[in-house]
C-alpha positions in Angstrom: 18.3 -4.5 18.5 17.1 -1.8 16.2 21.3 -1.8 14.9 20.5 -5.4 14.0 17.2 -4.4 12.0 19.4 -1.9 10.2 22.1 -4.5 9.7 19.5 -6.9 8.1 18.0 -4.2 5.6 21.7 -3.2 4.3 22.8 -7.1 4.0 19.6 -7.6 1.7 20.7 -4.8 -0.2 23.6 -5.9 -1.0 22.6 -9.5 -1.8 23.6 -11.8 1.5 22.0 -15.3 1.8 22.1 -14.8 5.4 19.4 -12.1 5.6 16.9 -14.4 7.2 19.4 -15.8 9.6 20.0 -11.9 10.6 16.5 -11.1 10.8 15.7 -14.1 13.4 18.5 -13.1 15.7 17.2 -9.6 15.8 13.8 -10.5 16.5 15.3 -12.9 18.8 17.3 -9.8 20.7 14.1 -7.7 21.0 10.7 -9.7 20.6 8.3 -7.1 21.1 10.3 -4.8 18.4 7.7 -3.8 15.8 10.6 -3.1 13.2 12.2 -6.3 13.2 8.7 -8.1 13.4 7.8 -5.9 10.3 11.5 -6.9 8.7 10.2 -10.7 9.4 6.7 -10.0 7.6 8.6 -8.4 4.4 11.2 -10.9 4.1 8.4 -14.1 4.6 6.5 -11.5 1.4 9.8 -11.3 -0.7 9.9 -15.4 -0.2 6.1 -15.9 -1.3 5.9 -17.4 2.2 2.4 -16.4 2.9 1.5 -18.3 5.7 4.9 -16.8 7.6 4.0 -13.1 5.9 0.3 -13.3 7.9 1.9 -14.5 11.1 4.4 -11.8 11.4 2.4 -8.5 9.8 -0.3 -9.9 12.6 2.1 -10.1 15.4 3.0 -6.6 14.7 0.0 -5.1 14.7 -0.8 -6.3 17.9 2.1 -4.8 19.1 1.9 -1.7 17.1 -1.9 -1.3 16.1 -1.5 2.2 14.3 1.5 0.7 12.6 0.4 1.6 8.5 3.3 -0.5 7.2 2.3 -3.6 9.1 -1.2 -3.3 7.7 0.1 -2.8 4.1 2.5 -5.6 4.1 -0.7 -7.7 5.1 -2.8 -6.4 2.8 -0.3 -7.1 -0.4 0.1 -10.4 0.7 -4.0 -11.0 0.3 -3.9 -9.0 -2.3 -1.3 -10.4 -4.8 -3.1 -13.5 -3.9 -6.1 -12.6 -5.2 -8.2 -12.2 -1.5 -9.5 -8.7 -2.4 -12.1 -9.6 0.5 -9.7 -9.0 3.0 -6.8 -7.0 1.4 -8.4 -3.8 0.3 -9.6 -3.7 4.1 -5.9 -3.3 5.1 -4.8 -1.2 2.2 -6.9 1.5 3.3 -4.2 1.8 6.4 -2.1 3.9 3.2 -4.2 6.7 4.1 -2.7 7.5 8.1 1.0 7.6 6.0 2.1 11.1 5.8 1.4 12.9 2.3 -1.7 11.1 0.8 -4.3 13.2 2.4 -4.9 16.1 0.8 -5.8 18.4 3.1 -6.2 21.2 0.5 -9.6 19.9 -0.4 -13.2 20.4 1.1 -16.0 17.4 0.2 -15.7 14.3 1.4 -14.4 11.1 0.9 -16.1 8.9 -2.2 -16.5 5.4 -1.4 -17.9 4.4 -4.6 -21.3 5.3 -4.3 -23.6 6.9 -7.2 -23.0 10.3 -6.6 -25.0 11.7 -10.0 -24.6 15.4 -10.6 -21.4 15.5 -8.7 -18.0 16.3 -9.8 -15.3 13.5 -8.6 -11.8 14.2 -8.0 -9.5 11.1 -8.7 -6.1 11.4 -7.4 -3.4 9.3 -8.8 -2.0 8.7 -5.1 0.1 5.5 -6.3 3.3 5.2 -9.1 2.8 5.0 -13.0 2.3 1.3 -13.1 -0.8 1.6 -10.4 -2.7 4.7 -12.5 -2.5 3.0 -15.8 -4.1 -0.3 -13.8 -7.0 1.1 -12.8 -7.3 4.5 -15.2 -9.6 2.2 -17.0 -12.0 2.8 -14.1 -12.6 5.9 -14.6 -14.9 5.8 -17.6 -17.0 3.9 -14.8 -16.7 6.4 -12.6 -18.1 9.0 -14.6 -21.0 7.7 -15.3 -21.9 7.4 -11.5 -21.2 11.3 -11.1 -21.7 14.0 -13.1 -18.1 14.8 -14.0 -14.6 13.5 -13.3 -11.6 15.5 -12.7 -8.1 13.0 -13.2 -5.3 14.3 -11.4 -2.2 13.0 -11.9 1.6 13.1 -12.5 3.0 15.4 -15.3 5.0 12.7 -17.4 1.2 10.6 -17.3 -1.2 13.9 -18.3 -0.2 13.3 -22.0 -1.1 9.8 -22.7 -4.2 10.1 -20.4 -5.3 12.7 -21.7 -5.4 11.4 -25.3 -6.7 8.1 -23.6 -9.6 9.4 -21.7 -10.7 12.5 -23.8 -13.8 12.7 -21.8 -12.7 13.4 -18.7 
């Protein structure tokens, strides 16, 4: 079953039409299999087949509740349709994946809240295209703390800096 899984990712990447075909028999060979149910999920997302996205991401996770790729899939298929109500919910399952916890800092979480006189560390946890999204945030941000402290990737630092001279 899990050889089947495998089979279906390397016929996608090499173009076959008979992905989905693949991906039915293997969760057809092992029902309960949390990979092929997640395979199901990604392949309904790469479709724009929301309905069928939901069904299988849900059916994962009640196989696999921990699993933080289930939750994700489900949250960017609320999210790229605009339901940030229940999306962000599940995008917060990004921070159980190994690597985006930084467990060389003290202080706590921020959630959003005021935090005046405060300095606020913002990690650019996400690719290029997700920092220069939501850099524009930040000028927001620093007015509900005292100071904020941008971290992120070398190639960025130039153009942010120059962008957000404040911070």
């Amino acid at each position: 079953p899990v050889s089947q899984v495998n089979l279906t990712a390397a016929m996608e990447t090499a173009g076959l039409p008979e992905v989905g075909q693949a991906l039915r028999r293997a969760v057809a060979l092992a029902p309960d299999l949390p990979d092929a149910m997640l395979s199901m999920a990604r392949y309904a997302s790469r479709l724009s087949d929301w309905i069928r996205l939901d069904a299988w991401a849900r059916r994962t996770l009640s196989v696999a509740p921990g699993n933080a790729d289930a939750a994700l899939t489900l949250a960017q298929g609320f999210l790229v349709r605009g339901d940030t109500k229940r999306g962000w919910p599940y995008w917060e399952a990004r921070l159980s994946r190994p690597g985006l916890i930084r467990s060389d800092l003290s202080g706590r979480r921020w959630n959003g809240e005021a935090v005046a006189g405060s300095r606020l560390l913002l990690h650019c946890e996400q690719g290029f295209g997700e920092t220069l999204q939501f850099v524009r945030l930040v000028p927001i941000a620093a007015r509900w703390s005292g100071r904020v402290i941008l971290e992120t990737v070398r190639e960025l630092a130039p153009l942010l800096s120059r962008s957000l001279p404040e911070v």
